[in-house]
C-alpha positions as CSV (number, residue, x, y, z in Angstrom):
1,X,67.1,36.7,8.7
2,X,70.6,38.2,7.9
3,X,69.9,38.0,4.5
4,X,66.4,40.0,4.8
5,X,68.3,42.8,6.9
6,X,71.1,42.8,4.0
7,X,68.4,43.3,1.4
8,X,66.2,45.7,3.1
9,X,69.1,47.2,4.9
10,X,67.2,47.6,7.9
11,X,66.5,45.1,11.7
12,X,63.9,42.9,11.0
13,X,61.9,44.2,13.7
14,X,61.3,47.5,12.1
15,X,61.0,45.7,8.9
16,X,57.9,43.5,10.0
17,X,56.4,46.6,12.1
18,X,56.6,49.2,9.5
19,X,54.8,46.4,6.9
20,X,52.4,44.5,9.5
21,X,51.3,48.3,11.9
22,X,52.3,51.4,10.1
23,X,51.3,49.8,6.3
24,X,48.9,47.6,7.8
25,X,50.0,44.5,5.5
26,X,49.1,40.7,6.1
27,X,50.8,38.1,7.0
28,X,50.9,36.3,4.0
29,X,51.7,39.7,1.9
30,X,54.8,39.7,4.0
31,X,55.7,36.3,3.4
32,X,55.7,36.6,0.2
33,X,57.3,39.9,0.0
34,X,60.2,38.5,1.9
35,X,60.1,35.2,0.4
36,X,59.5,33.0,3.4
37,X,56.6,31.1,4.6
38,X,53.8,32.5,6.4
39,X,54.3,30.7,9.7
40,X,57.4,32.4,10.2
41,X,56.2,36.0,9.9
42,X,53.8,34.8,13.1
43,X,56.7,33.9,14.8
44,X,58.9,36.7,14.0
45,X,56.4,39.2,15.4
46,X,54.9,37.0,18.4
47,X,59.0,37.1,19.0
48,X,58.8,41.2,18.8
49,X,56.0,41.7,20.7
50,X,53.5,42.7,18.2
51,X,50.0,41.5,18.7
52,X,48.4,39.5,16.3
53,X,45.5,40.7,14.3
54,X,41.9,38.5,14.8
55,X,41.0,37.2,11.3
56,X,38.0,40.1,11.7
57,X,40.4,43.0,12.1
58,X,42.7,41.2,9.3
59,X,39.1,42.5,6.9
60,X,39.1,45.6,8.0
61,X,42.4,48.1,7.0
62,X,41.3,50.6,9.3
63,X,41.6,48.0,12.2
64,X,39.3,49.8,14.3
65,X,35.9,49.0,16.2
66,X,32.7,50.5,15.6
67,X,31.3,52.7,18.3
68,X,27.9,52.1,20.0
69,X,26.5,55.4,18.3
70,X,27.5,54.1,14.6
71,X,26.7,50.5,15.2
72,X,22.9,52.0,16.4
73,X,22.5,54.4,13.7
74,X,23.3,51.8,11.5
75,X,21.1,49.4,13.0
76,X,17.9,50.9,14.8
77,X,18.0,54.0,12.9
78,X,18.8,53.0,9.3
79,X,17.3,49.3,10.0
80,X,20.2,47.8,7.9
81,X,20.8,44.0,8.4
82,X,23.4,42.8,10.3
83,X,25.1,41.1,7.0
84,X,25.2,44.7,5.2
85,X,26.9,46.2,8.8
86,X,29.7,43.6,8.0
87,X,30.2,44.0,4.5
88,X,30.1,47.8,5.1
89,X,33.0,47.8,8.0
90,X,34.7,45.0,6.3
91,X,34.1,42.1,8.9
92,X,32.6,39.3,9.6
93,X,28.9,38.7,10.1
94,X,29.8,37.0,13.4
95,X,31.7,40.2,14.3
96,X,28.9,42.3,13.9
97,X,26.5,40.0,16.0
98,X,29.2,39.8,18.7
99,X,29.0,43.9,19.0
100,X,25.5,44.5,19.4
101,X,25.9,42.0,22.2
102,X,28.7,43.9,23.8
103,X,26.8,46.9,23.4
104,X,23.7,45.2,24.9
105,X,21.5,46.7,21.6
106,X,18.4,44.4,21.1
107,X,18.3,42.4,17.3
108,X,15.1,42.2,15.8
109,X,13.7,39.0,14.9
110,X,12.7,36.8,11.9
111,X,9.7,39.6,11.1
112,X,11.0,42.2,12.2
113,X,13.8,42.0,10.5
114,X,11.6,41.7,7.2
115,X,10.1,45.0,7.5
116,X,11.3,47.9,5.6
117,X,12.7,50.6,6.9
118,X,10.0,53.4,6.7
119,X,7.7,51.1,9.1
120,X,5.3,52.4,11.5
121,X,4.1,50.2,13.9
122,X,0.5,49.9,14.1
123,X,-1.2,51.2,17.4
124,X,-3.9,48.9,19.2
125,X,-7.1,51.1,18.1
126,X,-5.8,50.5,14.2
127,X,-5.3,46.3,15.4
128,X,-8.6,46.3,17.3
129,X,-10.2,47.9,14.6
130,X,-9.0,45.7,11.8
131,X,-9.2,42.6,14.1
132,X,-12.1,42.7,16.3
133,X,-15.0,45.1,14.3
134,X,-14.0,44.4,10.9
135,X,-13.8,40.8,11.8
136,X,-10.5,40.1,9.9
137,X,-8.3,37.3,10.3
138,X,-4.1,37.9,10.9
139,X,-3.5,36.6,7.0
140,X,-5.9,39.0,5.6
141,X,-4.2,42.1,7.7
142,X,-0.8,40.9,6.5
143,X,-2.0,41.0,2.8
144,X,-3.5,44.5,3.3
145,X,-0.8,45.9,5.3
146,X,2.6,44.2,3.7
147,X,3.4,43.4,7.9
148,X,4.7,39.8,8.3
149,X,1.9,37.7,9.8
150,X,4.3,36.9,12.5
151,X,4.6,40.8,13.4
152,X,1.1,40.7,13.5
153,X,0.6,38.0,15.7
154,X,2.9,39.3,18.1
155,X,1.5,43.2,18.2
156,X,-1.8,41.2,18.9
157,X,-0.4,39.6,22.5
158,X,1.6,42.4,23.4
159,X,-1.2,45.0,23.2
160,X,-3.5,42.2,24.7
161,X,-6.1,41.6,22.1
162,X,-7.1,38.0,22.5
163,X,-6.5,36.2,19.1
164,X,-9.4,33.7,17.7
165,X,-9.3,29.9,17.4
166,X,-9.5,28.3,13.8
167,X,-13.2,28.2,13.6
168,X,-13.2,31.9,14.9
169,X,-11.4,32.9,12.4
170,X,-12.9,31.2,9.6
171,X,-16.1,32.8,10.2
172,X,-15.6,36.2,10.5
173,X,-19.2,37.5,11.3
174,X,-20.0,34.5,13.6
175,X,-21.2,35.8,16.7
176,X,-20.4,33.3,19.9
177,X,-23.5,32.6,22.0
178,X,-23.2,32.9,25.7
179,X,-23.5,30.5,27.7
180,X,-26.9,31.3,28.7
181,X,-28.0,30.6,25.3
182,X,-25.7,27.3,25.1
183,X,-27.5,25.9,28.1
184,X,-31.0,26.7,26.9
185,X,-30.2,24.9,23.3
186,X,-28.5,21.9,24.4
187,X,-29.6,21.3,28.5
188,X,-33.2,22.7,28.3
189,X,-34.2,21.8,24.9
190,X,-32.6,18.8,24.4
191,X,-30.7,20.3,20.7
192,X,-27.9,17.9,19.9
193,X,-24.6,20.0,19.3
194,X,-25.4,19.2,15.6
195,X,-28.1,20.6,15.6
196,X,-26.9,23.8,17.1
197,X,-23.9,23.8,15.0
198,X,-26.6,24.1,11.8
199,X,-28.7,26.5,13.8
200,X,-25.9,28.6,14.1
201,X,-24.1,27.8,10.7
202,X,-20.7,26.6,12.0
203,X,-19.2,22.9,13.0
204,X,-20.2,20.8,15.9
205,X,-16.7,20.8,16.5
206,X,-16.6,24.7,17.4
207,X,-20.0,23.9,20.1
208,X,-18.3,21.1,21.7
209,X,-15.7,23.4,22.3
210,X,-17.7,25.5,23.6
211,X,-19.4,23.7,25.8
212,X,-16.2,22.7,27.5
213,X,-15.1,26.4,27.6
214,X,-18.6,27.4,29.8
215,X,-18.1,23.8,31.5
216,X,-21.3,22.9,30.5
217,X,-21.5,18.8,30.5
218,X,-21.9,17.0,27.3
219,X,-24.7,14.4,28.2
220,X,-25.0,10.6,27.3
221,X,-26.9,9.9,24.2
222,X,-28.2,6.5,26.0
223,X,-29.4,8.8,29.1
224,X,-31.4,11.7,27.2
225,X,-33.5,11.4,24.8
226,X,-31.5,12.0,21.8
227,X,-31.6,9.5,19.1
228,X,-29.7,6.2,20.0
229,X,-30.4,4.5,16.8
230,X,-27.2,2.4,15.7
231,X,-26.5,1.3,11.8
232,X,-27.5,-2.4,12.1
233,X,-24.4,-4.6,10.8
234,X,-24.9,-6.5,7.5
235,X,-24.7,-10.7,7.1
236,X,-21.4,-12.3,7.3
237,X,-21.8,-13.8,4.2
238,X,-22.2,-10.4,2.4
239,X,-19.7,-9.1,4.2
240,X,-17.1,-11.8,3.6
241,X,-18.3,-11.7,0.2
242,X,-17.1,-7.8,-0.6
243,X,-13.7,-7.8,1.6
244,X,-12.8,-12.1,1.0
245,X,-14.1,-12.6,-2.5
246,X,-14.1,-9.3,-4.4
247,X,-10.6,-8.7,-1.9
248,X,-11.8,-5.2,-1.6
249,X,-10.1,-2.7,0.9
250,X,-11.7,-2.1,4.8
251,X,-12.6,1.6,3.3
252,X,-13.6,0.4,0.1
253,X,-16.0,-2.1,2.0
254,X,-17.3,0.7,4.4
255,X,-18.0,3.2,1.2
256,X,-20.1,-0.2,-0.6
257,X,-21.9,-0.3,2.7
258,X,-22.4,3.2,3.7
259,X,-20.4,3.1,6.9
260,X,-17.8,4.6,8.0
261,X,-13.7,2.5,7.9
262,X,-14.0,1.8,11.7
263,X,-17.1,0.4,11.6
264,X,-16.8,-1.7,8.8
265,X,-13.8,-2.9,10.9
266,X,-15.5,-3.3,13.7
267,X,-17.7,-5.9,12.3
268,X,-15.2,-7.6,10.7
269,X,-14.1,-8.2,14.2
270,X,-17.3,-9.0,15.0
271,X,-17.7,-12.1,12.7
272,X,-14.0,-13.5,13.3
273,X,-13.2,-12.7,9.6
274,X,-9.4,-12.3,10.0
275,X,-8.0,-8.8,8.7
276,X,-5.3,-8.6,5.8
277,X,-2.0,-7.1,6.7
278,X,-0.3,-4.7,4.8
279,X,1.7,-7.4,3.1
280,X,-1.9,-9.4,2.0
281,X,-2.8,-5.9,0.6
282,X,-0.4,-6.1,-2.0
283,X,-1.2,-9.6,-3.5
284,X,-2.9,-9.7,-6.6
285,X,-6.6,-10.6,-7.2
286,X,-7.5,-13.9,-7.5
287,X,-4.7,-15.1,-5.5
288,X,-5.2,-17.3,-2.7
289,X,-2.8,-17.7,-0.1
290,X,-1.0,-21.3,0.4
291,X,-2.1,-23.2,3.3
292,X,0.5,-24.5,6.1
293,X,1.1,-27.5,4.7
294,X,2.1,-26.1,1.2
295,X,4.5,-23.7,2.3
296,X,6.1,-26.6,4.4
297,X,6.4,-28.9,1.8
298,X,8.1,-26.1,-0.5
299,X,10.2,-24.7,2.3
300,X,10.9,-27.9,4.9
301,X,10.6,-30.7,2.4
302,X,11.7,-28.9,-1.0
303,X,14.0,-26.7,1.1
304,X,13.5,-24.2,-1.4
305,X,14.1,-20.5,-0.5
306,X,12.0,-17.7,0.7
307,X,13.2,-15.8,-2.9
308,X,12.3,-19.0,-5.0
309,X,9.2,-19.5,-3.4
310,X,8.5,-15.7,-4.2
311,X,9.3,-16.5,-7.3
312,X,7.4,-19.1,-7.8
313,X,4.2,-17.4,-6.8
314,X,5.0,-13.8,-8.2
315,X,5.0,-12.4,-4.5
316,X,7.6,-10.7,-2.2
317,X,10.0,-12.5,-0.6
318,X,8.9,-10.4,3.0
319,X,5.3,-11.5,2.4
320,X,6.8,-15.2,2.4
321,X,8.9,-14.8,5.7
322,X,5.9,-13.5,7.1
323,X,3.5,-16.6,6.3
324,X,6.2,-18.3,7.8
325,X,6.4,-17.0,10.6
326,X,2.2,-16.6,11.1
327,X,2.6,-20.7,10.4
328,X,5.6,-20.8,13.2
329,X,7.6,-22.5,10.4
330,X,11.1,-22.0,11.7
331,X,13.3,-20.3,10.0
332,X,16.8,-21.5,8.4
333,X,19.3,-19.7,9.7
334,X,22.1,-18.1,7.2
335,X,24.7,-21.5,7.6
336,X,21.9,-23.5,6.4
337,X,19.9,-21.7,3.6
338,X,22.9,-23.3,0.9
339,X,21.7,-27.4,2.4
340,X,20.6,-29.6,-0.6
341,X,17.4,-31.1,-0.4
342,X,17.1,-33.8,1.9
343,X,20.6,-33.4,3.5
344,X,20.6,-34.4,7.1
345,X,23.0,-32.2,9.3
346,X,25.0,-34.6,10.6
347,X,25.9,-34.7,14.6
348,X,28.7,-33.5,16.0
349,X,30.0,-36.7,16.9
350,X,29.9,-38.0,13.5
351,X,32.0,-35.2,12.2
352,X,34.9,-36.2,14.8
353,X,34.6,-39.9,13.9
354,X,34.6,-39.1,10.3
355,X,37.4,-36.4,10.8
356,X,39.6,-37.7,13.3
357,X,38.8,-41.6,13.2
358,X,38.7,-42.4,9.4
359,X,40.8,-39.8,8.5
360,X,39.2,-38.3,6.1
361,X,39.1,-34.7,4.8
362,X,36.6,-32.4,4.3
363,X,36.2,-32.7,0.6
364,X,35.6,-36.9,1.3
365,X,33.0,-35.8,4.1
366,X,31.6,-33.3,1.9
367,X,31.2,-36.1,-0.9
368,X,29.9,-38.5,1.3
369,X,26.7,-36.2,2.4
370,X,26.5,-34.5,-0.8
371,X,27.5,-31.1,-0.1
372,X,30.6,-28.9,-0.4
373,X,33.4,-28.9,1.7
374,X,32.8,-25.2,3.1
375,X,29.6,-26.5,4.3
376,X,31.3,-29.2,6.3
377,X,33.9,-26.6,7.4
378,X,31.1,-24.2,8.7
379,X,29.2,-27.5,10.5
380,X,32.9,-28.0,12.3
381,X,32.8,-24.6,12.9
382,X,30.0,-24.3,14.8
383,X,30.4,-27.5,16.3
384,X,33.8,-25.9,17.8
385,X,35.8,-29.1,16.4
386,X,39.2,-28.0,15.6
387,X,40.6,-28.2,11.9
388,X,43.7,-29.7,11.1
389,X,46.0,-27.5,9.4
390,X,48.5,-30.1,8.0
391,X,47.6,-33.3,5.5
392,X,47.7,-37.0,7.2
393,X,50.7,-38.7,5.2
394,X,49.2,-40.6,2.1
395,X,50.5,-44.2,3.5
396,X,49.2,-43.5,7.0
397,X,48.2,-47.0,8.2
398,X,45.7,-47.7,10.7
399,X,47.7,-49.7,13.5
400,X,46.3,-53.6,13.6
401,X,44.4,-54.7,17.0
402,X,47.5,-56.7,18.1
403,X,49.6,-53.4,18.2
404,X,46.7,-52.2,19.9
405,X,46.4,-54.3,22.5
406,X,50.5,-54.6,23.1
407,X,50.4,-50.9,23.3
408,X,47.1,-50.2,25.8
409,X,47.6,-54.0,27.8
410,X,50.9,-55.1,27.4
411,X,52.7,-51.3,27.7
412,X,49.7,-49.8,29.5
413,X,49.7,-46.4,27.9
414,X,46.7,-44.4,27.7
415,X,44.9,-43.7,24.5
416,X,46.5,-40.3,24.7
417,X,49.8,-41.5,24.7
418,X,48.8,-43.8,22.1
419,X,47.7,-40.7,19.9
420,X,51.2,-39.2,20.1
421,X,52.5,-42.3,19.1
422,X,50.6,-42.6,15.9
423,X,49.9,-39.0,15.4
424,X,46.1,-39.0,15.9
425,X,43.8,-38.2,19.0
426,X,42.5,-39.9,21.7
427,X,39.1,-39.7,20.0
428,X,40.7,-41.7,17.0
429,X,42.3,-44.4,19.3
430,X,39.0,-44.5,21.0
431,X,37.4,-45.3,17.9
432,X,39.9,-48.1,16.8
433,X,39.6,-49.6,19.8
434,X,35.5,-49.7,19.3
435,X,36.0,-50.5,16.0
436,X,37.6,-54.2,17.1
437,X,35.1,-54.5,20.2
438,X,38.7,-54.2,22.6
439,X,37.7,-53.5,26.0
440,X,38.7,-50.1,27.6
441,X,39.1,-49.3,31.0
442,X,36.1,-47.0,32.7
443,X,38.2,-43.9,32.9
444,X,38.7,-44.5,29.2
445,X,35.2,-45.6,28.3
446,X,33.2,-42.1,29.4
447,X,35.6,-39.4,28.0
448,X,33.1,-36.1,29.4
449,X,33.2,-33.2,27.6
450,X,35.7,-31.4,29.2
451,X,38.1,-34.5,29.2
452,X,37.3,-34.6,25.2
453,X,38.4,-30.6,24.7
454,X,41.4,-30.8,26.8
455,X,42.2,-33.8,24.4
456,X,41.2,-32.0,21.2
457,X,43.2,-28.7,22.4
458,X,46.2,-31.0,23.1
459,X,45.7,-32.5,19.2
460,X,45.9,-28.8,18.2
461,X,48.7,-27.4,20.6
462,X,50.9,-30.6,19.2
463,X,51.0,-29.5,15.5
């Protein structure tokens, strides 16, 4: 700071007012003019009592607000946007918008604001005129009069013209029967809204509405005497003929047949042929779909995948799972999907024997069922039995059944204190003991579940 005053030979509050009010200079201009960072010059004046600029008055060097009379001339008066008010003044677009709410002037919308600025709008004789007598719809009037159809639409509500539904204003010289004349046509002389709809030249959709805008009811074609006469439904055997053996779509089948998609669905129905899904769509001609037993022979028996089975019969793999599941075929999960043909999973009780009783490790167990040992770590996994971190010493020897018996009869410890001794678990002693047919106590006979956990987390806590 000392060293700014020293250069400028001046405080360095009048320095930063006479450059940030009286020269109406940024911040960064100053900062760089006095070689410091920009942070500082904020903090210098908040320290000096000078208000700091909004990044909108930072745009504009004048600093000053537009008045409600310029902001409207501008606005209503020379109809400029508000994004041309901004640039002009030098703010933001934001800062404009902000104004004409503090000054409570109305914005024009979406078409309004797309109307040029010698527009004159239309009065209601000119809209009933064009609308009404000359029978023309609100796109034609746009076209003719360059007026946003949305403008038009709105100057049609606001000066109360009622507007016309689609079929209204398709036909422009249609002219609506009353509902006198409805009633005559379709109660008294039994015309079928078709019929009138010809008579009349428009759709039977525009007389049915119609005849719920006069509330007239729309009778039963079974109770008049209109014609009831229903499209008799074709054999089964032509039917299964064009959608099984030719494989032809439901509409393709209802355009062969001259009836309409719902109907040739309807009969499908009717004869208990079974639909296609979207799936059975896709398959190529000529292809017929594998029965039960051949998907479970590939996928139980084979254990081959959903992909190879895809594969195999140039399908999907989705359209595969889905045969699966239609057969209720479970699924393999994920663990499972990497199984060899013919592996049996093994139980989880044969893992611990194999683990904890024989010793071995996971690439022996893996070996012995034929699969890797990540398979027989996930199994042990999922079977919640813990792995051993360490190796079991190379000349670990299983104790003989005279240690065995001096240790559980002579001693009397319990198979988990024999465990410690050898460095095994309970579950391993257990086995020994079964191994040689020694009789074990009834406590020690029916380890439970929660006994065998305690055990195993004991096995774990020692190493």
């Amino acid at each position: 700071m000392r060293e700014i005053e020293k250069r400028f030979g001046k405080s360095l509050e009048e320095i930063l007012k006479g450059m940030y009010l009286d020269k109406k200079m940024g911040s960064p201009e100053i900062a760089e003019k006095l070689d410091v960072c920009g942070s500082s010059v904020i903090d210098w004046l908040e320290m000096y009592g000078v208000r700091i600029r909004t990044r909108s008055e930072a745009r504009r060097p004048d600093g000053k607000q537009l008045s409600e009379e310029e902001l409207k001339r501008m606005y209503v008066d020379e109809r400029m946007p508000i994004s041309a008010i901004a640039r002009k003044i030098g703010a933001g677009i934001s800062t404009a918008r902000g104004w004409l709410c503090k000054y409570k002037i109305p914005r024009r919308s979406r078409s309004e604001a797309a109307l040029s600025a010698d527009f004159v709008e239309p009065i209601k004789e000119q809209l009933e005129r064009w609308y009404v007598a000359e029978g023309k719809n609100i796109s034609r009037i746009s076209e003719e009069t360059k007026i946003p159809r949305r403008k038009i639409s709105s100057l049609l509500g606001k000066c109360g013209i009622p507007k016309k539904n689609l079929s209204e204003a398709q036909l422009p010289h249609f002219v609506q029967p009353t509902k006198e004349q409805l009633c005559q046509w379709y109660s008294a002389e039994k015309h079928s809204a078709k019929a009138i709809a010809e008579k009349l030249g428009v759709t039977d959709t525009l007389i049915y509405g119609l005849l719920r805008k006069y509330k007239i009811p729309v009778n039963n074609p079974a109770k008049t005497g209109y014609s009831t006469k229903r499209i008799q439904p074709v054999s089964k055997e032509q039917l299964q003929e064009l959608y099984v053996g030719h494989r032809k779509t439901i509409e393709e089948v209802g355009k062969e047949l001259g009836v309409s998609k719902g109907t040739a669905k309807r009969w499908l129905h009717q004869y208990g042929i079974p639909s296609r899904d979207y799936s059975e769509v896709l398959l190529p001609a000529g292809f017929v779909k594998p029965t039960k037993e051949q998907l479970n022979e590939m996928y139980v028996s084979q254990r081959l995948s959903t992909l190879s089975i895809a594969a195999k019969l140039k399908i999907s793999d989705v359209t595969v799972t889905s045969w699966l599941k239609k057969y209720n075929i479970p699924i393999r999960p994920a663990g499972e999907r990497r199984f060899p043909a013919g592996f049996v999973k093994p139980a989880k009780e044969q893992l611990e024997i194999l683990y904890y009783g024989e010793g071995l490790s996971l690439d022996s167990i893996g070996d012995k069922f034929g699969v890797s040992n990540s398979v027989i770590k996930r199994l042990m996994h999922n079977y919640k039995i813990p792995i051993k971190k360490g190796k079991r010493k190379e000349n670990f020897v299983w104790p003989t059944k005279q240690q065995l018996a001096q240790w559980y009869f002579a001693d009397e410890l319990t198979l988990l204190q024999i465990g410690r001794k050898v460095g095994v678990t309970s579950v391993a002693v257990k086995y020994w003991f079964d191994k040689y047919n020694m009789p074990l106590e009834p406590s020690d006979k029916e380890l439970g579940k929660n006994a065998l956990k305690d055990l195993l987390k004991t096995y774990v806590g020692k190493r």
